[in-house]
KEKE-3310 file (N, C-alpha, C; in steps of 0.2 Angstrom, whole numbers, plus 5000, padded with zeros to 4 digits):
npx = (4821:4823:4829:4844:4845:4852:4855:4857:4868:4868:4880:4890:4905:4918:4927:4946:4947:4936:4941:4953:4948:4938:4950:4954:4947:4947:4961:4961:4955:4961:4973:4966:4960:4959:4973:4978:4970:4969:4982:4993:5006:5021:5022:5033:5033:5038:5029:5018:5016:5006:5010:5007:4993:4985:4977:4971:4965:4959:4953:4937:4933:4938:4952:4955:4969:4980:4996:5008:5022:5035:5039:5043:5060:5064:5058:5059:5056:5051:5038:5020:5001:4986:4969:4955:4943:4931:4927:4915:4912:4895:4889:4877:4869:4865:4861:4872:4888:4888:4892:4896:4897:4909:4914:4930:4930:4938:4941:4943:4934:4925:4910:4896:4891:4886:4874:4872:4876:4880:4896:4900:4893:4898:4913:4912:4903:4915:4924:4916:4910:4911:4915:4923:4937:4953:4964)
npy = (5049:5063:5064:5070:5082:5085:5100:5112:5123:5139:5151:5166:5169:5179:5185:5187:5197:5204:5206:5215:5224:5230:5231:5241:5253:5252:5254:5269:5275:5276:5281:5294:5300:5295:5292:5308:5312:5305:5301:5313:5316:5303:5301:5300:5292:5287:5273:5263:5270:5274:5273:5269:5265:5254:5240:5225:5209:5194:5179:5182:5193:5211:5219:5233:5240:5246:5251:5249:5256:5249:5259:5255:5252:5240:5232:5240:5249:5238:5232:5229:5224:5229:5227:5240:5241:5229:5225:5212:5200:5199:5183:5177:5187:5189:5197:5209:5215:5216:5221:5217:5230:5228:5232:5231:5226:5229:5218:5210:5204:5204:5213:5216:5232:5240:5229:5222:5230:5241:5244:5258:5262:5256:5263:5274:5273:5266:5279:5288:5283:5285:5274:5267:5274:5272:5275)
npz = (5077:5066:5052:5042:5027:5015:5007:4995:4991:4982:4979:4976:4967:4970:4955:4950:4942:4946:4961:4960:4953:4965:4975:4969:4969:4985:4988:4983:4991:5001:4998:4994:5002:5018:5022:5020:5029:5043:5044:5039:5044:5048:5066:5077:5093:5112:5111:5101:5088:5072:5056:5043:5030:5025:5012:5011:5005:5009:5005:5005:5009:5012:5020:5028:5034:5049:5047:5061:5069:5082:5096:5108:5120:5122:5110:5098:5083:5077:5066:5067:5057:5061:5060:5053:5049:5039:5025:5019:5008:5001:4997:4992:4987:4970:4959:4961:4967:4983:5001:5019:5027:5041:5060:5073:5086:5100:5107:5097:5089:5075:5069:5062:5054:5045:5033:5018:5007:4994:4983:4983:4993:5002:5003:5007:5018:5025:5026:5031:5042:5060:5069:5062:5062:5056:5063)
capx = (4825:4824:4835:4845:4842:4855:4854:4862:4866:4873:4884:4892:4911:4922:4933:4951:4947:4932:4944:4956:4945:4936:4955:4961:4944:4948:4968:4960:4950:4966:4979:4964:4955:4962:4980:4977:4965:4972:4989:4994:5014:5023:5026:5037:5031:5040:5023:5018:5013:5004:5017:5005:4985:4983:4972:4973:4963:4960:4946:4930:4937:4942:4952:4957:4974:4984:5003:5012:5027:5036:5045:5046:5067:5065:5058:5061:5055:5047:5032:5014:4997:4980:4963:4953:4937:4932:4922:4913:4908:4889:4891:4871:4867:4869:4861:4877:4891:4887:4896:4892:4903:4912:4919:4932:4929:4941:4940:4945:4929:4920:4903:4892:4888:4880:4872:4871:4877:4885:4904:4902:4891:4903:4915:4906:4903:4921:4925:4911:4909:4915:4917:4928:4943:4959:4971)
capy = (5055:5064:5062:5074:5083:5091:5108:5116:5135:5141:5157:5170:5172:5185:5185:5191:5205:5210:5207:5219:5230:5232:5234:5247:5256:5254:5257:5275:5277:5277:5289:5302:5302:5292:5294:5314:5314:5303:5301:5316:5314:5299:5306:5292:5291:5281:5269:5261:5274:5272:5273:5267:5265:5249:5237:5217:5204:5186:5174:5185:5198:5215:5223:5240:5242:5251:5246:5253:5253:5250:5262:5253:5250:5232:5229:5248:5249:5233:5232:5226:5228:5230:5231:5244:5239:5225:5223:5205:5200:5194:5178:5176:5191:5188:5204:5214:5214:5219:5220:5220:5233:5223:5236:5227:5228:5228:5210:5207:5201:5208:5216:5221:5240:5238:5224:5223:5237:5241:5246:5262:5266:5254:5264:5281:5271:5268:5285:5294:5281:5285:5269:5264:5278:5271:5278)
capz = (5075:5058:5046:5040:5024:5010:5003:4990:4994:4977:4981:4970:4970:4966:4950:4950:4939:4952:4964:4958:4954:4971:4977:4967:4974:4991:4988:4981:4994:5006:4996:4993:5008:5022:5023:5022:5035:5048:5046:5037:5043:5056:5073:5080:5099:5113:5112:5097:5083:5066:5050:5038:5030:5017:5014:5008:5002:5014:5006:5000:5014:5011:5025:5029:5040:5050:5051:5067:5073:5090:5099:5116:5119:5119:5100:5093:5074:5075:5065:5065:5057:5065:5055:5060:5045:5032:5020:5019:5002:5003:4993:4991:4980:4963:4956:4960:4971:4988:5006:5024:5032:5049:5062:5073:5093:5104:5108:5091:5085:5070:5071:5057:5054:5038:5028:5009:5003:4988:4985:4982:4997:5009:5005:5010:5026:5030:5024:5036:5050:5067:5070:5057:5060:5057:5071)
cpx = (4824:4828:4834:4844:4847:4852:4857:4861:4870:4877:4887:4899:4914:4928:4938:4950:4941:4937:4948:4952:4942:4944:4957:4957:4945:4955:4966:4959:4954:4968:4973:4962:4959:4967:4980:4976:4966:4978:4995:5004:5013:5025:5027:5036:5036:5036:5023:5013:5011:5009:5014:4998:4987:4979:4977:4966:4962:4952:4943:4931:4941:4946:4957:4962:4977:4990:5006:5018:5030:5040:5046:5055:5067:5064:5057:5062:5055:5040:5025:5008:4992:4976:4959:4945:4940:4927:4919:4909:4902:4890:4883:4868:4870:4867:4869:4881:4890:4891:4893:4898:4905:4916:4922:4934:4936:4945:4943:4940:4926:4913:4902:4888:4883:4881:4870:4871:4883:4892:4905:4900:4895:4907:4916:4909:4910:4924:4921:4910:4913:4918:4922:4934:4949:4963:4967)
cpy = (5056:5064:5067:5074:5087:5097:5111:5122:5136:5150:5160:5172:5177:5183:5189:5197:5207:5210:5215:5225:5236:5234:5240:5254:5257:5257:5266:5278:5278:5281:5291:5304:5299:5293:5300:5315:5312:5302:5305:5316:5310:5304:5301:5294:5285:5273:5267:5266:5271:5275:5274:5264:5259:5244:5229:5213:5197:5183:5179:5191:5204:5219:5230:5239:5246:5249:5251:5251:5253:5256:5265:5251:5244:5229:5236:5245:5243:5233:5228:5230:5226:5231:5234:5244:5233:5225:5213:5203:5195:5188:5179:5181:5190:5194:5207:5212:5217:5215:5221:5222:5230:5229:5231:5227:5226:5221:5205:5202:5206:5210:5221:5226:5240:5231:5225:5228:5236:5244:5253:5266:5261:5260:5271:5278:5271:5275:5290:5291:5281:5283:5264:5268:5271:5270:5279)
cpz = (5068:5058:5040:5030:5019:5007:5002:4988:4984:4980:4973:4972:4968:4961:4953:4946:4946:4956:4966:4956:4962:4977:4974:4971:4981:4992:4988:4985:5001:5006:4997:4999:5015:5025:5024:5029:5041:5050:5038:5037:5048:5060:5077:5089:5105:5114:5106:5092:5077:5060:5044:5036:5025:5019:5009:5008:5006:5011:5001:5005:5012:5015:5026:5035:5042:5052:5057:5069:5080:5092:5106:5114:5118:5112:5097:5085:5072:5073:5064:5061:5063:5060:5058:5054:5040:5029:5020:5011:5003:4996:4990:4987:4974:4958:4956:4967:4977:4995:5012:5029:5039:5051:5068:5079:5094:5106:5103:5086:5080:5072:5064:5058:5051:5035:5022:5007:4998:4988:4986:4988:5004:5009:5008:5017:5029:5030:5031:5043:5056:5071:5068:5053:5062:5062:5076)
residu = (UNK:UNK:UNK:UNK:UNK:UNK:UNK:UNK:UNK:UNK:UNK:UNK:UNK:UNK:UNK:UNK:UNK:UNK:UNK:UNK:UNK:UNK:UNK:UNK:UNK:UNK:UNK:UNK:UNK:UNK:UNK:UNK:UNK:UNK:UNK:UNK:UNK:UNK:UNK:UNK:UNK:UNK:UNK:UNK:UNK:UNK:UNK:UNK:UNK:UNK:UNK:UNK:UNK:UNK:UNK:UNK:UNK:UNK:UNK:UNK:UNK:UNK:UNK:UNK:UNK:UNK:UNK:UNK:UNK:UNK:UNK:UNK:UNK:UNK:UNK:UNK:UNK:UNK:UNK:UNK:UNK:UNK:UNK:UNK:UNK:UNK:UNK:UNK:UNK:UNK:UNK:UNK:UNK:UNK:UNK:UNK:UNK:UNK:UNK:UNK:UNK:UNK:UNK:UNK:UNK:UNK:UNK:UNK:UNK:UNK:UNK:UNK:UNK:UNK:UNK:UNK:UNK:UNK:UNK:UNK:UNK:UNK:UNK:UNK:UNK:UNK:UNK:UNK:UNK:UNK:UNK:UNK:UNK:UNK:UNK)
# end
């Protein structure tokens, strides 16, 4: 039997100021664009409606969501969220920061749209892709 073999990945993390930056980006990219376009006013439904567009931070993950709330009689104006895009920070590039856009099937599985793309043309993508509306 061979005999295993170490290997040392180096990766590339994200600082709290990138961080931060890359969030204030996508927060921007909510209010100007997003929230207008999709969820211009609430329209409270007896079904579970959308309230609400933001986004959050988990790991090296950035994710886009949508909060909804209820408004079946049994849990009325109980809320959750949903993601409906993420961002993935490729760790492997050290040139520059780059991401592989994830849209978020049904199933609840992620699935890459795009690979290695930079911040400004992810957030295009989530901006224009079909696949990655909100609501």
């Amino acid at each position: 039997m061979a005999r295993r073999e170490r290997v040392w990945v180096r990766v590339r993390t994200l600082t709290q100021a990138e961080k931060a930056d890359i969030a204030a980006a996508c927060n921007r990219l909510i209010a100007e664009v997003l929230k207008p376009r999709h969820l211009p006013e609430v329209q409270p439904t007896p079904f579970n409606y959308p309230v609400d567009l933001h986004g959050k931070w988990r790991g090296s993950k950035f994710s886009f969501l949508t909060r909804y709330r209820s408004g079946f009689p049994h849990n009325a104006g109980e809320e959750f969220d949903a993601t409906f895009a993420r961002l993935d920070h490729v760790e492997q590039c050290f040139d520059d920061i780059r991401f592989d856009v994830m849209w978020r099937r049904h199933t609840g599985q992620y699935w890459p749209l795009h690979r290695e793309v930079p911040l400004a043309e992810a957030l295009r993508l989530v901006e224009t892709e079909p696949h990655l509306r909100p609501c």
